[in-house]
N, CA, C and O atoms as a Tinker XYZ file with bonds, in Angstrom:
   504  protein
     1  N      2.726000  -20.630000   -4.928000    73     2
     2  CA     3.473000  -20.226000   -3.768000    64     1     3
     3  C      3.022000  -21.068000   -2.585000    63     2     4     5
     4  O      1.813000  -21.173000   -2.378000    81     3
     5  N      3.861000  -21.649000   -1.826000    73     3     6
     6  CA     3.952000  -22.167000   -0.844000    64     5     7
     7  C      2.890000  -21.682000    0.380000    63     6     8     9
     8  O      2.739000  -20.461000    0.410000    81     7
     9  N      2.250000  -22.324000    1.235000    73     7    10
    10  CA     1.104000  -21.922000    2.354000    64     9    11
    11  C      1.827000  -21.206000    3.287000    63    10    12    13
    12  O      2.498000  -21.996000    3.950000    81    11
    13  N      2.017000  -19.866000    3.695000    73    11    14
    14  CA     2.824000  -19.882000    4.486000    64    13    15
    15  C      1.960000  -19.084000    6.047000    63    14    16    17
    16  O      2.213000  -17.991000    6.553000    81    15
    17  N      0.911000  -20.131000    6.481000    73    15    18
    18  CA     0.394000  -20.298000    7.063000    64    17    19
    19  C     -1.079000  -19.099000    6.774000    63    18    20    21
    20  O     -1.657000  -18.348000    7.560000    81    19
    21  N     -1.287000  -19.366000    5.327000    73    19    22
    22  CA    -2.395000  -18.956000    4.849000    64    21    23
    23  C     -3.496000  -19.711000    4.770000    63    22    24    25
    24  O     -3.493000  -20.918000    4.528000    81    23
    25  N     -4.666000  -18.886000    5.012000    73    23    26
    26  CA    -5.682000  -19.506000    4.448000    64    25    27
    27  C     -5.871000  -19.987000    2.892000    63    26    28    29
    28  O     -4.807000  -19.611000    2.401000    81    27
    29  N     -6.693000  -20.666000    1.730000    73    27    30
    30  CA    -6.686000  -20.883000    0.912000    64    29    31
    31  C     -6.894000  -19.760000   -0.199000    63    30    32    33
    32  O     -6.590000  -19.543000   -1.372000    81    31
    33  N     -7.437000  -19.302000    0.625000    73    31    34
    34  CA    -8.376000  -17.695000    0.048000    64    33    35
    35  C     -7.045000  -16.756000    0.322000    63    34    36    37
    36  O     -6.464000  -16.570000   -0.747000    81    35
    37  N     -6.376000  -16.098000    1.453000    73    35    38
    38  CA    -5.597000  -15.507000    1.429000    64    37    39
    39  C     -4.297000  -15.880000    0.127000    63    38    40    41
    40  O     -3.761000  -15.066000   -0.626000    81    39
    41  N     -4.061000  -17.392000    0.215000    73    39    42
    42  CA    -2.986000  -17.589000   -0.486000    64    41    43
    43  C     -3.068000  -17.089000   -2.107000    63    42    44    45
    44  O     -2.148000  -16.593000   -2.757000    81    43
    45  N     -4.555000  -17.392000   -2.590000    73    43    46
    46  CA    -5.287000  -16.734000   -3.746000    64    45    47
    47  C     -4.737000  -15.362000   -3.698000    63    46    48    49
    48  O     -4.111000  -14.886000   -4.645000    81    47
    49  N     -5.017000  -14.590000   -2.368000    73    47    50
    50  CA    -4.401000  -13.012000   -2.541000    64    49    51
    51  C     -3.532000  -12.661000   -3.027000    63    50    52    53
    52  O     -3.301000  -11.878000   -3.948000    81    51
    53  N     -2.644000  -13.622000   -2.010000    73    51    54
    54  CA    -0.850000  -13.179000   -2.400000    64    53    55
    55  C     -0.331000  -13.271000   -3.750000    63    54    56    57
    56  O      0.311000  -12.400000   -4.337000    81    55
    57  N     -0.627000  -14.266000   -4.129000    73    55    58
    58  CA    -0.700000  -15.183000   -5.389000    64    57    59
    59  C     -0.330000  -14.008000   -6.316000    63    58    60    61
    60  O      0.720000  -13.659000   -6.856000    81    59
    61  N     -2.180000  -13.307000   -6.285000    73    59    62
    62  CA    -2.618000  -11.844000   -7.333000    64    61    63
    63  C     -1.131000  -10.914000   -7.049000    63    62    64    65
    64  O     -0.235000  -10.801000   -7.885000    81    63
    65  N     -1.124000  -10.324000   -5.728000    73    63    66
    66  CA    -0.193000   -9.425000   -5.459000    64    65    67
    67  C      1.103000   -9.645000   -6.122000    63    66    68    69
    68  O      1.521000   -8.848000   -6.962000    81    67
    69  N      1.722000  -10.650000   -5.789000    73    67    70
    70  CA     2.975000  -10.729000   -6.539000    64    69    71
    71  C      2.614000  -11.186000   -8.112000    63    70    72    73
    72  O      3.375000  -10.867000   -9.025000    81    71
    73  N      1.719000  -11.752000   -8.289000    73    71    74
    74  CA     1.870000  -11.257000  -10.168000    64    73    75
    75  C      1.326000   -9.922000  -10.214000    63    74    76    77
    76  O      1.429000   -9.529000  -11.376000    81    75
    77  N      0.727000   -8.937000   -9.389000    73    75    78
    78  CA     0.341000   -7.903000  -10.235000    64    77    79
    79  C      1.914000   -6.629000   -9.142000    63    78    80    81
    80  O      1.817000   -5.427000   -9.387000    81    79
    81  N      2.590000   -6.877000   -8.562000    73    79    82
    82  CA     3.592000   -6.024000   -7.687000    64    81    83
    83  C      2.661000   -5.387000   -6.695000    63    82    84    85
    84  O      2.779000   -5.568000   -5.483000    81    83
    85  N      1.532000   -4.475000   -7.361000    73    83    86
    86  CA     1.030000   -3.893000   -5.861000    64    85    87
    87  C     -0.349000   -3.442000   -6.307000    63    86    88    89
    88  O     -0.568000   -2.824000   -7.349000    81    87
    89  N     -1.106000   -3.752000   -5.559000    73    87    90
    90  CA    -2.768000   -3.705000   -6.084000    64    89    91
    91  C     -3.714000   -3.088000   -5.169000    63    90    92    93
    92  O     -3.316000   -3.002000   -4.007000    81    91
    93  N     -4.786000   -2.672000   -5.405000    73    91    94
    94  CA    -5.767000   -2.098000   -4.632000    64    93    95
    95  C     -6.740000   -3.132000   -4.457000    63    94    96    97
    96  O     -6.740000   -4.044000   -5.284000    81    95
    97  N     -7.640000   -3.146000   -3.440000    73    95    98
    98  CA    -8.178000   -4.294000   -3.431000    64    97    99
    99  C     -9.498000   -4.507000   -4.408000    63    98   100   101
   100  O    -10.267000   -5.439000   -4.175000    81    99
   101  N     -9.777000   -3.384000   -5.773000    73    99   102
   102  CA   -10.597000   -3.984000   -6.584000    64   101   103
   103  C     -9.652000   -4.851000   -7.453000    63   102   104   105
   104  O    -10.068000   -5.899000   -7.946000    81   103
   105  N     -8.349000   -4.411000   -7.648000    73   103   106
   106  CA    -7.416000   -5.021000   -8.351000    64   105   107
   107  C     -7.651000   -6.275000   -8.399000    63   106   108   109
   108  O     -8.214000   -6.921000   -9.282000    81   107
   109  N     -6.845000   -6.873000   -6.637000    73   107   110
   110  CA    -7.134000   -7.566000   -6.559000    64   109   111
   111  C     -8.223000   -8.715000   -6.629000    63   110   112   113
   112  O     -8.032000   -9.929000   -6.693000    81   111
   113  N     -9.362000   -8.045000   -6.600000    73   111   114
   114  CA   -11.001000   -8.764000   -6.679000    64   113   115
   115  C    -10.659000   -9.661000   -8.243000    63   114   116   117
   116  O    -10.654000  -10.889000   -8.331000    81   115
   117  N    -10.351000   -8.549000   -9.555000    73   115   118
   118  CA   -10.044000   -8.754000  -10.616000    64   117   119
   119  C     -9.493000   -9.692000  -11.079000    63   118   120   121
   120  O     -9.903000  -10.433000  -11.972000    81   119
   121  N     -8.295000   -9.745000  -10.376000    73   119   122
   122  CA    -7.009000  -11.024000  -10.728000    64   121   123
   123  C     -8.186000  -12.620000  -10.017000    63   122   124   125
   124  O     -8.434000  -13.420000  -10.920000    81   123
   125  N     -8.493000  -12.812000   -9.320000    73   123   126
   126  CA    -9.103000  -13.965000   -8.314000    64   125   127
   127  C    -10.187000  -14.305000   -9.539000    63   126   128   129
   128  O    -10.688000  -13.540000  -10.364000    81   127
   129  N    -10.378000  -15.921000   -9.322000    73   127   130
   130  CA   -11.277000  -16.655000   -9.655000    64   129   131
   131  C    -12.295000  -16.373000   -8.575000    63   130   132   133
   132  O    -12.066000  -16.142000   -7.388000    81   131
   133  N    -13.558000  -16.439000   -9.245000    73   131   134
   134  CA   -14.778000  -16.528000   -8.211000    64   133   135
   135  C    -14.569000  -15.720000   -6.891000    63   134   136   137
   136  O    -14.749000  -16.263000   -5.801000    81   135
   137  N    -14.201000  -14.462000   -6.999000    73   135   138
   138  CA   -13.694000  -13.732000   -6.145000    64   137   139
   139  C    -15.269000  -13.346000   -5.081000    63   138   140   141
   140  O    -16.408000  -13.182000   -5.518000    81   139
   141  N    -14.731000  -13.281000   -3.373000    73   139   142
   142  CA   -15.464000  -12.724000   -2.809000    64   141   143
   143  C    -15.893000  -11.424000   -2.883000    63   142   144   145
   144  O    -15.301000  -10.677000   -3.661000    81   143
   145  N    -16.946000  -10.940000   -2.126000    73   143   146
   146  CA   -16.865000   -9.785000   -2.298000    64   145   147
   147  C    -16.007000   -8.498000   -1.858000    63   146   148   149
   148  O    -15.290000   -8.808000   -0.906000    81   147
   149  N    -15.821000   -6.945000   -2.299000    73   147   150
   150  CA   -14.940000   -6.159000   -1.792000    64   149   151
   151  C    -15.020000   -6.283000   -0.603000    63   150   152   153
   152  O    -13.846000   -6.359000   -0.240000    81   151
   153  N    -15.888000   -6.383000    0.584000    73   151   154
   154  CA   -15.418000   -6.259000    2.042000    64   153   155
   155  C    -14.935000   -7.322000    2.447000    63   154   156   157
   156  O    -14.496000   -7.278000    3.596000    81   155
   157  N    -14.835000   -8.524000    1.774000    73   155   158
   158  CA   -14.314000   -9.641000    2.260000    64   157   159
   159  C    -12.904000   -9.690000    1.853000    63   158   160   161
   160  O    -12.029000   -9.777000    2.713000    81   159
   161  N    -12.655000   -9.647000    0.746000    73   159   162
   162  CA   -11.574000   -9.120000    0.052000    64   161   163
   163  C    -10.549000   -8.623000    0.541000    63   162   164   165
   164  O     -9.389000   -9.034000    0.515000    81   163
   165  N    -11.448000   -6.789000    1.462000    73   163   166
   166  CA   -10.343000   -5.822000    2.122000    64   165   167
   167  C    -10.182000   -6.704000    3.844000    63   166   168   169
   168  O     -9.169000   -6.613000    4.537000    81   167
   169  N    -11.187000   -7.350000    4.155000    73   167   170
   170  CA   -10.942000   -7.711000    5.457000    64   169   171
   171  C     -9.495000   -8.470000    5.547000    63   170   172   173
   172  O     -8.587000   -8.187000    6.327000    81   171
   173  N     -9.505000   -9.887000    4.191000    73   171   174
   174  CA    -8.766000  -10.415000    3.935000    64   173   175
   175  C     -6.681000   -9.995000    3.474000    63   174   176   177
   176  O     -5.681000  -10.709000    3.406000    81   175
   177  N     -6.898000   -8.756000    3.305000    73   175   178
   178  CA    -5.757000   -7.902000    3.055000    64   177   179
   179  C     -5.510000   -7.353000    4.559000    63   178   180   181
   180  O     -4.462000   -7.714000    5.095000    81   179
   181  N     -6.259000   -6.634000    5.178000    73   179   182
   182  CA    -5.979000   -6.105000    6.475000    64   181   183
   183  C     -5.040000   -7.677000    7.274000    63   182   184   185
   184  O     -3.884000   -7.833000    7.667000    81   183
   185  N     -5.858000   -8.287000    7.236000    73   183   186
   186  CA    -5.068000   -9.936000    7.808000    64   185   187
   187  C     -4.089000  -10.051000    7.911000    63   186   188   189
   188  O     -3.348000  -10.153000    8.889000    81   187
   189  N     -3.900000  -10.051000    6.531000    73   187   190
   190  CA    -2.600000   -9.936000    5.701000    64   189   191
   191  C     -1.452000   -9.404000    5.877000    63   190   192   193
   192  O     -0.313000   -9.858000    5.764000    81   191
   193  N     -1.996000   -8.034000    6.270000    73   191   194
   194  CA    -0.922000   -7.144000    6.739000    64   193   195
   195  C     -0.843000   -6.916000    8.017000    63   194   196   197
   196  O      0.145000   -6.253000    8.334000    81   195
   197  N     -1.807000   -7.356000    9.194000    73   195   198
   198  CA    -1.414000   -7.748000   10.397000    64   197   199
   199  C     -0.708000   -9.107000   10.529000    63   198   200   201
   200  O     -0.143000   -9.071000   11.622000    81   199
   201  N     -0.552000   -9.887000   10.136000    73   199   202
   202  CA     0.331000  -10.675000    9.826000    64   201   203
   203  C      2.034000  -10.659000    9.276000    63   202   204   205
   204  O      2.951000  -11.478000    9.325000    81   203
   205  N      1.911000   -9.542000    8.852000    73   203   206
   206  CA     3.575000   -8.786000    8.259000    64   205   207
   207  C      3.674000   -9.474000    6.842000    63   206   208   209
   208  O      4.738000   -9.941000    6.436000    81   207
   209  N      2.301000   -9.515000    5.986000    73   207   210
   210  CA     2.620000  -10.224000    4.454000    64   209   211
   211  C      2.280000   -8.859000    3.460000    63   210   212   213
   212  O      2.458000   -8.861000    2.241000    81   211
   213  N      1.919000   -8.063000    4.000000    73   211   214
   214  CA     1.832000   -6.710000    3.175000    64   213   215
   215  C      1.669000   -5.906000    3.491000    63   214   216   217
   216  O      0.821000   -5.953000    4.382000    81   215
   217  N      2.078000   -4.795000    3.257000    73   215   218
   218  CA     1.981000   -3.297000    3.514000    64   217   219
   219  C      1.573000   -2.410000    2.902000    63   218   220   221
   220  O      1.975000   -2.443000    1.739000    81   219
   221  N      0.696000   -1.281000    3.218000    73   219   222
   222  CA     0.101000   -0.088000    1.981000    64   221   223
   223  C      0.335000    0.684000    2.307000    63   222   224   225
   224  O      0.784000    0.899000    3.433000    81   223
   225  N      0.040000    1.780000    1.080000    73   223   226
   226  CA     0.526000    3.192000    1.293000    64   225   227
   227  C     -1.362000    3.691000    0.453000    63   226   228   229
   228  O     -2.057000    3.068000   -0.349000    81   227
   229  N     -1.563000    4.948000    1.101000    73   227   230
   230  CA    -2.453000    5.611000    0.401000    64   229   231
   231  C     -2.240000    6.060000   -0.809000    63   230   232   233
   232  O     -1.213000    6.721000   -0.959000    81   231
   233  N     -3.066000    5.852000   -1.916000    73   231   234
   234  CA    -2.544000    6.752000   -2.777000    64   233   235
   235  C     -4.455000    7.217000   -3.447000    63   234   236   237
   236  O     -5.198000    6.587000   -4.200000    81   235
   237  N     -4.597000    8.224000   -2.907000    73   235   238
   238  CA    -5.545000    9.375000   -2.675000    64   237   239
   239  C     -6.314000    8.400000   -1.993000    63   238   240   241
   240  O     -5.805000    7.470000   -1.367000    81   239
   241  N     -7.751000    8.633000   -2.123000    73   239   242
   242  CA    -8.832000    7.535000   -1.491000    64   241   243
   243  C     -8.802000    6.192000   -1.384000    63   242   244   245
   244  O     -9.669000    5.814000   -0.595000    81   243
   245  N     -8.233000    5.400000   -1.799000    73   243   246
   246  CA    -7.900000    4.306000   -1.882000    64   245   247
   247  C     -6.535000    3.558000   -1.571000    63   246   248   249
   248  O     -5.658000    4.124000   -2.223000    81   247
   249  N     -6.074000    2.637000   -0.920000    73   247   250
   250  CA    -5.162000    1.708000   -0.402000    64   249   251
   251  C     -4.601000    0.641000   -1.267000    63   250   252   253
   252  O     -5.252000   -0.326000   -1.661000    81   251
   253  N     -3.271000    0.891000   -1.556000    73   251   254
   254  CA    -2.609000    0.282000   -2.642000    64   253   255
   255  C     -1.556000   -1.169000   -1.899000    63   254   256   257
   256  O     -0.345000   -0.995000   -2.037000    81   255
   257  N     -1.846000   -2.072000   -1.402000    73   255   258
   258  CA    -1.140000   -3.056000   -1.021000    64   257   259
   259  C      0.271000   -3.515000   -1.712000    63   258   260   261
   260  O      0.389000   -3.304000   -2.919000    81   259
   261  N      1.260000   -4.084000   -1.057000    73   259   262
   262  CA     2.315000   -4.366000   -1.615000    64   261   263
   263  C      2.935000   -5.729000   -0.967000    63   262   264   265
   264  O      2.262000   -5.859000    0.055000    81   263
   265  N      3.741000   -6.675000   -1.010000    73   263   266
   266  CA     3.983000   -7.646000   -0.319000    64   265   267
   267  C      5.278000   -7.037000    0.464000    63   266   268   269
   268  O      5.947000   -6.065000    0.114000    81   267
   269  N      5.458000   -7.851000    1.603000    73   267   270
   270  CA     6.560000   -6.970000    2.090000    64   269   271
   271  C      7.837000   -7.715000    1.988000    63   270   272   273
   272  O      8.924000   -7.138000    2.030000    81   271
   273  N      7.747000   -8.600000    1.894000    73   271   274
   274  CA     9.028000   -9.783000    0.934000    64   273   275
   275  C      8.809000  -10.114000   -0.383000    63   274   276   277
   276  O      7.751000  -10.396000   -0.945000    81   275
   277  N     10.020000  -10.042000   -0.845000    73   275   278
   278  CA    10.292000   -9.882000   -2.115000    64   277   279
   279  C      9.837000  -11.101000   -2.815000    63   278   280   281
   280  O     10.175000  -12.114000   -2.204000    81   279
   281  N      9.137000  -11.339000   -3.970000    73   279   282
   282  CA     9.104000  -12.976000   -4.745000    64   281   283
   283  C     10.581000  -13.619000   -4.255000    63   282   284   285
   284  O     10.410000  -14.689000   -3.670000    81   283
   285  N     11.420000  -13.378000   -4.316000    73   283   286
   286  CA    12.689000  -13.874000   -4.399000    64   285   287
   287  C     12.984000  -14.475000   -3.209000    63   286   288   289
   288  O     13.608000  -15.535000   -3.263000    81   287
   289  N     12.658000  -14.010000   -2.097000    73   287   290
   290  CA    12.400000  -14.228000   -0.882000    64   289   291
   291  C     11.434000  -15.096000   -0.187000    63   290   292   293
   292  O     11.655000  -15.917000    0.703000    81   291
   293  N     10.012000  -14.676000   -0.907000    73   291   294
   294  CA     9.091000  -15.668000   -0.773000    64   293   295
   295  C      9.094000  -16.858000   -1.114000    63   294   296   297
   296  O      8.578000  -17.699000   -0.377000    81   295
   297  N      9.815000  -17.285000   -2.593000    73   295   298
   298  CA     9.923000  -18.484000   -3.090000    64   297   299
   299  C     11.047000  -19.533000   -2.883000    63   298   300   301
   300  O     11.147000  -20.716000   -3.211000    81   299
   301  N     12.330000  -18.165000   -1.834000    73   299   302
   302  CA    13.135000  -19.448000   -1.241000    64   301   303
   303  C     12.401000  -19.926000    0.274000    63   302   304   305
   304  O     12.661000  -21.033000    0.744000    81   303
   305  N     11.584000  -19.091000    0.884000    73   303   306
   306  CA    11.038000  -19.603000    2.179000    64   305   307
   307  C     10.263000  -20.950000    1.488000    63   306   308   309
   308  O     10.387000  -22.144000    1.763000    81   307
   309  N      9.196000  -20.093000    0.222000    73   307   310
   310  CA     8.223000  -21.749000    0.474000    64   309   311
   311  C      9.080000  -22.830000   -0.440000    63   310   312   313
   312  O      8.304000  -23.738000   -0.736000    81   311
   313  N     10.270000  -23.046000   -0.943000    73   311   314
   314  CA    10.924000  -23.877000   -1.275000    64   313   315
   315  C     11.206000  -24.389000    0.151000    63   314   316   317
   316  O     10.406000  -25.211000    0.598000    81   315
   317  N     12.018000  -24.088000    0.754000    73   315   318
   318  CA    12.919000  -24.241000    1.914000    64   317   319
   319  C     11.319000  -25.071000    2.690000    63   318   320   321
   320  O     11.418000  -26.290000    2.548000    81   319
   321  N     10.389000  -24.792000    3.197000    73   319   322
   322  CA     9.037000  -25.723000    3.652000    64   321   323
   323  C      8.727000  -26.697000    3.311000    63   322   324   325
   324  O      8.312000  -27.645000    3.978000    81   323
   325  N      8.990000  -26.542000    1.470000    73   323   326
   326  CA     8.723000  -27.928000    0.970000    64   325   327
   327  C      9.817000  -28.614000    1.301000    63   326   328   329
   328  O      9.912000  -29.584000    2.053000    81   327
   329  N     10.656000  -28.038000    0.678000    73   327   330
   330  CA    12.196000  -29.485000    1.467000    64   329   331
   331  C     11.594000  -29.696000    2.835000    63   330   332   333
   332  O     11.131000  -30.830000    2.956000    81   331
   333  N     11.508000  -29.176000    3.555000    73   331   334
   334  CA    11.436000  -29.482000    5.068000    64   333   335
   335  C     10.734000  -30.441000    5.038000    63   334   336   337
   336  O     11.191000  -31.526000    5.398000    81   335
   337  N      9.144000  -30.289000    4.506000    73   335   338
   338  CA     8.226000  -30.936000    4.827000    64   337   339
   339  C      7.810000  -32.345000    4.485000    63   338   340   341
   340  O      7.164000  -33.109000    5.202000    81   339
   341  N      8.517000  -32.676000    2.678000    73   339   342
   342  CA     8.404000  -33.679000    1.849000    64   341   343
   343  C      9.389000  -34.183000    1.773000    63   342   344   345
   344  O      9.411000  -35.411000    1.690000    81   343
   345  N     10.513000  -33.486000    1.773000    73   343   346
   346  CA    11.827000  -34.317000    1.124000    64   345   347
   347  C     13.018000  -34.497000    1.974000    63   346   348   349
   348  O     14.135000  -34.775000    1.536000    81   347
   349  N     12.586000  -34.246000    3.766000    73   347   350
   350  CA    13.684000  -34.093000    4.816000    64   349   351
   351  C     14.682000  -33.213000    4.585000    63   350   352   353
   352  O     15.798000  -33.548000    4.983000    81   351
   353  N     14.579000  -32.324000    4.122000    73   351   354
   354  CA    15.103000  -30.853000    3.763000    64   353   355
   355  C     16.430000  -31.133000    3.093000    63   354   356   357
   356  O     17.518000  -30.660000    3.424000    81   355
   357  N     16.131000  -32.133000    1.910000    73   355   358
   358  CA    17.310000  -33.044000    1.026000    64   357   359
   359  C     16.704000  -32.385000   -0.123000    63   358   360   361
   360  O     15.478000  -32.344000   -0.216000    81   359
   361  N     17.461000  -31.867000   -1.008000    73   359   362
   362  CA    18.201000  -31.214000   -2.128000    64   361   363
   363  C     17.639000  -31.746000   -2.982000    63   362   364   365
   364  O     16.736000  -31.478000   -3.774000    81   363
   365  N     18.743000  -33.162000   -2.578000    73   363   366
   366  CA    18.943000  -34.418000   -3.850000    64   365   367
   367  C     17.661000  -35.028000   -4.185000    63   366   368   369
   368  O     17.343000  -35.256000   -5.352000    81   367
   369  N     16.674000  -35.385000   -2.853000    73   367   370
   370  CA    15.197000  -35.987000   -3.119000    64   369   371
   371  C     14.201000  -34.855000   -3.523000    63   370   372   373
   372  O     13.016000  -35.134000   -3.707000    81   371
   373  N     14.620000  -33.711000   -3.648000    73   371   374
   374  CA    13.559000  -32.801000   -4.079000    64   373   375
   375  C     13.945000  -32.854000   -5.853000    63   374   376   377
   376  O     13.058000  -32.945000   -6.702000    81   375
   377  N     15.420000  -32.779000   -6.184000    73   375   378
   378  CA    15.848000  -32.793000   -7.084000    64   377   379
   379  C     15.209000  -34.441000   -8.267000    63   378   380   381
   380  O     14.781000  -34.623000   -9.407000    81   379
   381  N     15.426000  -34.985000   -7.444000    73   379   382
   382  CA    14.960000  -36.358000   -8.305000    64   381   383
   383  C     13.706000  -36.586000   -8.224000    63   382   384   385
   384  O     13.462000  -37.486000   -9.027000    81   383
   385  N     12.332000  -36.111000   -7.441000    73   383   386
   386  CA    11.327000  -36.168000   -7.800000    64   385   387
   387  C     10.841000  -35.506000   -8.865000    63   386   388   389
   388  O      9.861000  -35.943000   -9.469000    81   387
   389  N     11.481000  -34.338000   -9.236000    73   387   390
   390  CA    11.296000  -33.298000  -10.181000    64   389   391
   391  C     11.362000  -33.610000  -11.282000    63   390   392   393
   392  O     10.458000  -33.413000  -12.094000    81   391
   393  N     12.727000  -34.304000  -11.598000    73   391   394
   394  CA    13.117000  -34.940000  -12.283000    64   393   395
   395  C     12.257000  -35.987000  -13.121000    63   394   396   397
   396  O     11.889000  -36.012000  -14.296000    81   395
   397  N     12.132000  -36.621000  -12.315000    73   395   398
   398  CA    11.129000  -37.681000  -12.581000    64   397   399
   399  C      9.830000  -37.684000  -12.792000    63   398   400   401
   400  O      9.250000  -38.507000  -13.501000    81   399
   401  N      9.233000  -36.631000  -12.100000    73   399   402
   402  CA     7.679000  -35.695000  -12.778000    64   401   403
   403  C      7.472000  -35.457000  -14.410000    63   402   404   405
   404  O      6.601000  -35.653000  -15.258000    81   403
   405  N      8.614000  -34.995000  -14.336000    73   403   406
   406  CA     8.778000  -33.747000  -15.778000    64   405   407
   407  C      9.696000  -34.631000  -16.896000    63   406   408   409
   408  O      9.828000  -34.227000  -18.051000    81   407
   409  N     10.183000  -35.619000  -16.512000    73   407   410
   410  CA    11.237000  -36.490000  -17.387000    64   409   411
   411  C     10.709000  -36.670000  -18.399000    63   410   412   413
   412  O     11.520000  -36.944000  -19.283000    81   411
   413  N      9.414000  -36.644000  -18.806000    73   411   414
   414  CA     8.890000  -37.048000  -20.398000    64   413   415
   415  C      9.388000  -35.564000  -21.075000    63   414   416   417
   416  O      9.961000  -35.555000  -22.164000    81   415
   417  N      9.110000  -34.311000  -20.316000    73   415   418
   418  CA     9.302000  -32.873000  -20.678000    64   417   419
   419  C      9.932000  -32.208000  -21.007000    63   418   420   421
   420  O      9.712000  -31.311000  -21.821000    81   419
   421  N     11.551000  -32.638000  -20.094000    73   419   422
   422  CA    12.582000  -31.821000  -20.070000    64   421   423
   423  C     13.115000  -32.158000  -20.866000    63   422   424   425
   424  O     13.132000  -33.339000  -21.210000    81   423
   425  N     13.904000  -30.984000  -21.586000    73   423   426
   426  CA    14.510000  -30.837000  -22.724000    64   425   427
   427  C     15.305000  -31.556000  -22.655000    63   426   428   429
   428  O     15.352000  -32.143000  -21.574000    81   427
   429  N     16.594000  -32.023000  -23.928000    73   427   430
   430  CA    17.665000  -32.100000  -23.765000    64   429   431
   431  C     18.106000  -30.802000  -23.388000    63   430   432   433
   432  O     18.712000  -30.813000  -22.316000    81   431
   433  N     18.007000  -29.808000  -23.867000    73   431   434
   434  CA    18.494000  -28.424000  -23.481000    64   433   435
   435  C     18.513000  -28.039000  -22.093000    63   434   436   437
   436  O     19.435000  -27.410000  -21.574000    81   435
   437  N     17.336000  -28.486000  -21.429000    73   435   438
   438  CA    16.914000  -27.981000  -20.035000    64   437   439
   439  C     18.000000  -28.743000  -18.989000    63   438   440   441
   440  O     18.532000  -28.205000  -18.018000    81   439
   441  N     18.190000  -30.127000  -19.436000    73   439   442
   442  CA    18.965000  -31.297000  -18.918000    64   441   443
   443  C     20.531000  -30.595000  -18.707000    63   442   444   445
   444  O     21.186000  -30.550000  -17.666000    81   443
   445  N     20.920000  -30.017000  -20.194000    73   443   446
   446  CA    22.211000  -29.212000  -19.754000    64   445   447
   447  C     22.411000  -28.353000  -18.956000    63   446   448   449
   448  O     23.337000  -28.344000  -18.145000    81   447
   449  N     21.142000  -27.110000  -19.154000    73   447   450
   450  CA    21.436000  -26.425000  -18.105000    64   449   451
   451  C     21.655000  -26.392000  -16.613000    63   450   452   453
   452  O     22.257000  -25.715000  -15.780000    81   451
   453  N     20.736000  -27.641000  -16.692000    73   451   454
   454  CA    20.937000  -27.899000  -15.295000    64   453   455
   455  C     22.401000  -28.707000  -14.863000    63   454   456   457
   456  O     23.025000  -28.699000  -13.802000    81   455
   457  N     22.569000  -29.162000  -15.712000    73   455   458
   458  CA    24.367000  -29.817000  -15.455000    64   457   459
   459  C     25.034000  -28.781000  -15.474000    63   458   460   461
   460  O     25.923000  -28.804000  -14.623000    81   459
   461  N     24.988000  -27.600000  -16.252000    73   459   462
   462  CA    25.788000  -26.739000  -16.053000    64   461   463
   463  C     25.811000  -25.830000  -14.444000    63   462   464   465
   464  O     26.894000  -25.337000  -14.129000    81   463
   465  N     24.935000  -25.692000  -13.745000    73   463   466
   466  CA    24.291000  -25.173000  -12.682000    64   465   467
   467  C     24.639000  -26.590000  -11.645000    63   466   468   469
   468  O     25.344000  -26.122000  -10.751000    81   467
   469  N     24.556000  -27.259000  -11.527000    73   467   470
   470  CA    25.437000  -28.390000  -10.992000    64   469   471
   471  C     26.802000  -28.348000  -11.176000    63   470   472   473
   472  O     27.382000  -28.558000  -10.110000    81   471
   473  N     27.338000  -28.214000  -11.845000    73   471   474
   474  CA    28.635000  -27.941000  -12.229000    64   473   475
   475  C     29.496000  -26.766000  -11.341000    63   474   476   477
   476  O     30.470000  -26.776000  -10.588000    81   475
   477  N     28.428000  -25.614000  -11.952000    73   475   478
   478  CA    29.132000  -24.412000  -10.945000    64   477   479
   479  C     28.894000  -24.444000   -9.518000    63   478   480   481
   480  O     29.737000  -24.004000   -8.736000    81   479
   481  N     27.714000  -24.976000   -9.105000    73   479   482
   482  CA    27.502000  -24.920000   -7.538000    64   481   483
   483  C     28.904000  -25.601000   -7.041000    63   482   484   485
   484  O     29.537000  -25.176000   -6.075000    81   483
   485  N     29.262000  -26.620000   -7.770000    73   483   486
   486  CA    30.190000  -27.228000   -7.452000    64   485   487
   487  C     31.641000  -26.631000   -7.189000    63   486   488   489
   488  O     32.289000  -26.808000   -6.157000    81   487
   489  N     32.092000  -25.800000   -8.440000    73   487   490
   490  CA    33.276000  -25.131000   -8.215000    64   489   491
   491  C     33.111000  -24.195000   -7.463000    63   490   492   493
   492  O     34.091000  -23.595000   -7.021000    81   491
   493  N     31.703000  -23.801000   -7.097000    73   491   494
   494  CA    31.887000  -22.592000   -5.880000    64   493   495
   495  C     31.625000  -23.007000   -4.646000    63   494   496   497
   496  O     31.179000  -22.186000   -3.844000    81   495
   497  N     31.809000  -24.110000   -4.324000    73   495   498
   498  CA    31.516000  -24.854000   -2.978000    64   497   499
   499  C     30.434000  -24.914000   -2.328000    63   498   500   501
   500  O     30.430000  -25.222000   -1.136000    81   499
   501  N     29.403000  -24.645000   -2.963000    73   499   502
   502  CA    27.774000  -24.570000   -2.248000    64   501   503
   503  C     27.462000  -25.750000   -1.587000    63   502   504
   504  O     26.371000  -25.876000   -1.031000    81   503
């Protein structure tokens, strides 16, 4: 996921959160490589959510975090950054670097689908 004006360590957080949907912060400790400790951890979530990247609800003694944008949401913002940032917020040059990364990789299969998905953007005027 895209930096979206995270620290390296926070971005590690988010990371956990949206693969795990909504976590407590031992949860979280769990999911992390070489994880800090719990108070660093919860300081790092409070951040978080003074920032407007997550929100909790109690559930008995403990604080269950949640992201407050959806993956779906999150991953067109940090798409939409990277265009901005690398590819002059061009489609086509994000499209052909990709391309060209993964070209030993991609299927023939994968190759269609994506013509097919080219195809329709097309008849629907995107």
């Amino acid at each position: 996921m895209a930096n979206e004006g995270w620290s390296r360590r926070e971005g590690q957080i988010m990371e956990a959160i949206y693969r795990l949907g909504e976590a407590s912060v031992s949860e979280v400790r769990e999911a992390l490589d070489d994880p800090p400790g719990y108070s660093a951890v919860r300081a790092l979530m409070r951040i978080l959510e003074e920032k407007g990247h997550l929100t909790h609800r109690q559930e008995g003694p403990r604080y269950v975090y949640a992201p407050v944008r959806s993956v779906d949401e999150a991953k067109t913002s940090a798409l939409r950054k990277i265009l901005d940032t690398f590819f002059e917020g061009s489609t086509e040059r994000a499209m052909a670097a990709l391309i060209d990364l993964s070209s030993a990789e991609t299927s023939p299969e994968e190759l269609d689908r994506l013509a097919e998905m080219i195809r329709e953007a097309r008849e629907e005027g995107r």
